[in-house]
matplotlib code that plots the C-alpha trace (Angstrom):
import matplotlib.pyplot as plt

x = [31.0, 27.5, 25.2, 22.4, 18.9, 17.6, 14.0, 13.4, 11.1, 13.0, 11.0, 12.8, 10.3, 8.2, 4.1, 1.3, 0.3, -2.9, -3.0, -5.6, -6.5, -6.4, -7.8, -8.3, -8.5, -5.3, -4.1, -4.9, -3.6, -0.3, 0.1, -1.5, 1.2, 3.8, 3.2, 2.8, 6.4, 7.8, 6.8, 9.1, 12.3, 11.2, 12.2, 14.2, 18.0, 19.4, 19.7, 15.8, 15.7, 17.2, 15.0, 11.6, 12.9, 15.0, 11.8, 10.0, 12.9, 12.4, 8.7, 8.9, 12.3, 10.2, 7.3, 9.4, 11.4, 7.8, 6.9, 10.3, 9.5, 5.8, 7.1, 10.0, 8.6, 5.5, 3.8, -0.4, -0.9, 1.3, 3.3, 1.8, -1.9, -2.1, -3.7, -1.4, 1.2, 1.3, 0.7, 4.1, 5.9, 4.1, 6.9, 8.5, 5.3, 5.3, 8.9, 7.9, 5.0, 7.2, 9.7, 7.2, 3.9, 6.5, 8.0, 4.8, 3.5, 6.4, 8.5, 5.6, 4.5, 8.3, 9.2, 5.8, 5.0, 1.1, -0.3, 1.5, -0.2, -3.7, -3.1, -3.5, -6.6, -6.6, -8.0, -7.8, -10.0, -7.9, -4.5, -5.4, -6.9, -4.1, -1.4, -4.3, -5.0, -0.9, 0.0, -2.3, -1.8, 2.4, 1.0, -1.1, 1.6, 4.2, 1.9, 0.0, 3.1, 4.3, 0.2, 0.3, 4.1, 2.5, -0.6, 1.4, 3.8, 0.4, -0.2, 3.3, 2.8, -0.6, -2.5, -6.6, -6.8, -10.2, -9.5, -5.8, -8.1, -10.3, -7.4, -5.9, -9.0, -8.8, -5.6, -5.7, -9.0, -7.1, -3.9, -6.5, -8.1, -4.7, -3.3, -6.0, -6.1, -1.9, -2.0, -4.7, -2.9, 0.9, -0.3, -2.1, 0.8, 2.9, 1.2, 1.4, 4.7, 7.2, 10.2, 10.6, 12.5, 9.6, 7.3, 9.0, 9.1, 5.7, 4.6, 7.1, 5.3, 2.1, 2.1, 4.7, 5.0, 1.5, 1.2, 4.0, 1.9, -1.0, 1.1, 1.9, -1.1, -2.8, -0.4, -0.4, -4.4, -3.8, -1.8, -4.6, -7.0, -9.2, -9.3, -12.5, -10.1, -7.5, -10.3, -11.6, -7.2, -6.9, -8.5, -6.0, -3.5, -3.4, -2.4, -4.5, -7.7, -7.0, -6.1, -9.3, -11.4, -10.2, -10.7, -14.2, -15.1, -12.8, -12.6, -8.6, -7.0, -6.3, -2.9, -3.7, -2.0, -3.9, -6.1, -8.6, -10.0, -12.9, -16.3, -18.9, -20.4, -16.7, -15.5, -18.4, -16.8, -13.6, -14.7, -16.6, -13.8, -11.3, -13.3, -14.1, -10.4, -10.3, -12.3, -11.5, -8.3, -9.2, -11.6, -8.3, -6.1, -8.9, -9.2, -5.5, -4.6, -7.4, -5.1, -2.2, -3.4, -3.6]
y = [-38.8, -38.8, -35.5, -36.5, -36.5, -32.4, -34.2, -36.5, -35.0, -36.1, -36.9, -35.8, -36.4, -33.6, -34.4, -32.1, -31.1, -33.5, -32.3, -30.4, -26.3, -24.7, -21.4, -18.2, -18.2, -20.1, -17.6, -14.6, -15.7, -16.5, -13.4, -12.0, -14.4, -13.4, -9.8, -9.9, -11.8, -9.5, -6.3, -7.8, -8.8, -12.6, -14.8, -11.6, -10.9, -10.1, -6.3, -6.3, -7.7, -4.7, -2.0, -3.4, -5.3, -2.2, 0.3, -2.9, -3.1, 0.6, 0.7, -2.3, -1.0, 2.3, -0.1, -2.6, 0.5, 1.5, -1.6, -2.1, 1.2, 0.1, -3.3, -1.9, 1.4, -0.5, 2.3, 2.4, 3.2, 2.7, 5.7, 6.2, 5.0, 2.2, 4.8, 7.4, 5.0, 4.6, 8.6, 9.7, 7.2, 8.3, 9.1, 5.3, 4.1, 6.6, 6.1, 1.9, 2.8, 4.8, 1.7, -0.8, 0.9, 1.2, -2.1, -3.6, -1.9, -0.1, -2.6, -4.7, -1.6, -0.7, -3.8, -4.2, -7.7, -6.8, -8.4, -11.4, -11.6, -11.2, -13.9, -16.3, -16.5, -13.6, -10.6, -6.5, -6.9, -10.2, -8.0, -4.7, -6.4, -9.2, -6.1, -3.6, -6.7, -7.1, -4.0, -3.5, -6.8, -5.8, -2.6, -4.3, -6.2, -3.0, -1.1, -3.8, -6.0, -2.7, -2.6, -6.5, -6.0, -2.6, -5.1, -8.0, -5.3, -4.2, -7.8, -8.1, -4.9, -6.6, -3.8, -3.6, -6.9, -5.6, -2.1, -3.4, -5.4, -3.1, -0.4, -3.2, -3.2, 0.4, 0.3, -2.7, -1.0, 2.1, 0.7, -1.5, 1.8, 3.4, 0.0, 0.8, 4.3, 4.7, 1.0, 2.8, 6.2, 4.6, 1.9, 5.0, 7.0, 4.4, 3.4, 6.5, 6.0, 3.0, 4.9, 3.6, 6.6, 8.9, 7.0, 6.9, 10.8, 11.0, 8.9, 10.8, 14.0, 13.1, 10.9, 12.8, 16.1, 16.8, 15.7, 18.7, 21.5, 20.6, 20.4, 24.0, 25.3, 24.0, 25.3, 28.6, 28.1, 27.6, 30.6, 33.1, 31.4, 30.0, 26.7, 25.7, 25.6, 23.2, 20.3, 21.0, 21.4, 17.8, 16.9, 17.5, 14.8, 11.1, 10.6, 13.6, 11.7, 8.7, 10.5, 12.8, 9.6, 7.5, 10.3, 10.8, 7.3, 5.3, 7.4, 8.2, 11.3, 13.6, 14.9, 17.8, 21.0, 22.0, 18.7, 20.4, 17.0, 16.8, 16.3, 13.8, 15.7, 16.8, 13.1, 11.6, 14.0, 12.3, 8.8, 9.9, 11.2, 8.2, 5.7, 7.6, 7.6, 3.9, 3.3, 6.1, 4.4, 1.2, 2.6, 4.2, 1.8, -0.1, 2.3, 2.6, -1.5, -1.5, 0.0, -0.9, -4.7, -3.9]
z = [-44.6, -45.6, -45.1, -43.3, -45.4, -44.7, -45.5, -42.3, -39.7, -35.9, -33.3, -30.1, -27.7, -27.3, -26.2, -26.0, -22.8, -21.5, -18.0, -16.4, -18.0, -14.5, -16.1, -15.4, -12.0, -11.6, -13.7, -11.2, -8.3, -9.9, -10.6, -7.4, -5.6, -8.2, -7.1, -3.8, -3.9, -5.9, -4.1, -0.9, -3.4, -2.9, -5.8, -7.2, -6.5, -3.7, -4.5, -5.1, -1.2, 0.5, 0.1, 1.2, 4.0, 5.3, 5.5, 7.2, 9.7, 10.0, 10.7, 12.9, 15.0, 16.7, 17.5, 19.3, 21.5, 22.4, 23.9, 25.6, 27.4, 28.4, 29.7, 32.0, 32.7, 33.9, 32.1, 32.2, 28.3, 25.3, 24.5, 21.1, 19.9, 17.2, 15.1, 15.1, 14.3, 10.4, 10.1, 12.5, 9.7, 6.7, 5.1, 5.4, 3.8, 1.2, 0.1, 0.1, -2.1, -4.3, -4.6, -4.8, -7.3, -10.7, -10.0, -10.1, -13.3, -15.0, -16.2, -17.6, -19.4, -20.9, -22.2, -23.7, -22.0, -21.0, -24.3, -23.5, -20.3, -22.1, -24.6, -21.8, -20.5, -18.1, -18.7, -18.0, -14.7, -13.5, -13.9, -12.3, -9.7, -9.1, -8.8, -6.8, -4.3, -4.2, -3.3, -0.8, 1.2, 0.8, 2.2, 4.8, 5.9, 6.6, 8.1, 10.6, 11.5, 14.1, 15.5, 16.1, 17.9, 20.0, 20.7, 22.0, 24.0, 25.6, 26.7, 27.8, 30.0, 30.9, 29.8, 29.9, 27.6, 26.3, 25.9, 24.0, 21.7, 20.9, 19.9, 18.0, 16.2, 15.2, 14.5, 12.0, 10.1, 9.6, 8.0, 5.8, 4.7, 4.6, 2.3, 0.2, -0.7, -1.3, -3.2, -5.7, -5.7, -6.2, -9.2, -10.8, -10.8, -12.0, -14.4, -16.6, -17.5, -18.3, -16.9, -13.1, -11.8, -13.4, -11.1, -8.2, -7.9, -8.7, -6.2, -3.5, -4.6, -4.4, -1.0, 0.6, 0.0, -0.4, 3.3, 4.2, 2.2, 3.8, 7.3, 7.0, 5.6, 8.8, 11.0, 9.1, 9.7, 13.3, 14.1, 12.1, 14.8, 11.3, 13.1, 10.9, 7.7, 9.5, 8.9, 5.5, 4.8, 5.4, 2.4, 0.1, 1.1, 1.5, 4.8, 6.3, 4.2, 6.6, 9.2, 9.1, 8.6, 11.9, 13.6, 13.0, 12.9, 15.1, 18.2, 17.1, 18.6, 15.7, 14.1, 12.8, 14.3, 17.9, 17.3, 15.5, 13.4, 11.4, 13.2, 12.4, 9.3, 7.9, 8.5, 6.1, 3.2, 4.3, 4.4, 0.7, -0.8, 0.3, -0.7, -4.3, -4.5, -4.0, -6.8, -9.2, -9.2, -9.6, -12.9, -14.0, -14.3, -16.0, -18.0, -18.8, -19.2, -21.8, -24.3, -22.8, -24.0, -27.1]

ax = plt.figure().add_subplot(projection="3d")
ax.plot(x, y, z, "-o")
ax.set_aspect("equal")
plt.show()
């Protein structure tokens, strides 16, 4: 048998591409949809599935029991505000952001796959903000499907249709802010390292316990009658930020021990702060996937 000729050049059948260059903003919300997918286990395994959708089960479950009670018991007011809702299960949010933050960041940064992504044509700004705008809608989403199911349960009850809408309102403004702020916070965290489970206690230490030591401090506050600490206190965790914020601005009831919130002046340090927190983190991880693309 003959050996074929090592010299001849096949042609088998590839063609250059001659379709259309979508570009860069194609590019972005790929990876903005990719992302968003991703931080709900769509379009992973199975495994990947069960986490996410069991703290959304959880924070929806509570909501749905307190708009069973309002419809049957005839009630005259929900049992629990819409703003108040995220910060009684800050600790479901805070464990989701711990799950969620390193899988969007860490693995890209351990097996070294960023500078693939800036060969395209995408660039540092497009990829923080593609995972930034990700995290926060995947936030959005956990934390305003339970204040659309207490809304509807108010209608059901045929609650004040005006005065429903307008706590709806609130309610959806604060878990935007609330989105915002732990999205920055978590990808910041996670960011630092490549190694997932470093990440994820991070992120539990900074979102959740913080929010216990300041707790206690406040009620430590409380009980030495220095009430005028107890708002100032709140500054020094997440949740308290956004709690100290709706209370000044959107007419919530506050959470902090003997319901001693910040007033109008302490609440524009709180707004100030948050919203520096916002984009500090959003400079850092700039900051941080400049290199990282390299």
């Amino acid at each position: 048998m003959s050996r074929p000729d090592v010299n001849v050049i096949h042609n088998i059948g590839y063609r250059h591409y001659e379709g259309a260059r979508l570009g860069r903003s194609y590019a972005r919300r790929s990876l903005f949809t990719q992302s968003l997918r991703g931080a709900y286990g769509l379009g992973r395994s199975a495994r990947s599935k069960v986490l996410p959708m069991i703290l959304l089960a959880v924070m929806c479950v509570p909501a749905v029991i307190l708009v069973s009670v309002a419809v049957f018991a005839k009630t005259d007011e929900l049992p629990l505000e819409y703003t108040r809702y995220a910060i009684y299960l800050q600790a479901v949010i805070g464990l989701y952001v711990a799950a969620q933050a390193p899988q969007a960041v860490s693995r890209d940064l351990r097996f070294k796959t960023v500078p693939l992504y800036f060969s395209r044509p995408i660039e540092t700004a497009d990829y923080v903000l593609a995972k930034f705008a990700a995290l926060t809608c995947a936030l959005f989403l956990l934390t305003g499907a339970p204040v659309l199911i207490l809304y509807v349960g108010a209608l059901l009850a045929k609650l004040d249709f005006a005065e429903q809408t307008a706590g709806l309102a609130q309610g959806l403004v604060s878990v935007a802010l609330l989105s915002l702020l732990f999205a920055g916070i978590g990808l910041v965290i996670a960011a630092l390292t490549p190694r997932r489970g470093f990440g994820v206690a991070a992120v539990i230490a900074v979102l959740t316990i913080t929010y216990g030591a300041v707790s206690a401090v406040q009620g430590t506050a409380l009980d030495q009658d220095s009430t005028g600490a107890i708002g100032w206190l709140g500054l020094f965790s997440p949740i308290t930020l956004v709690d100290g914020v709706q209370t000044a601005f959107l007419g919530a009831e506050s959470s902090f021990p003997g319901g001693y919130g910040p007033d109008a002046a302490t609440g524009t340090v709180y707004l100030l702060v948050v919203l520096g927190l916002i984009a500090g983190s959003y400079g850092l991880l700039m900051r941080r996937y400049r290199k990282a693309g390299l």
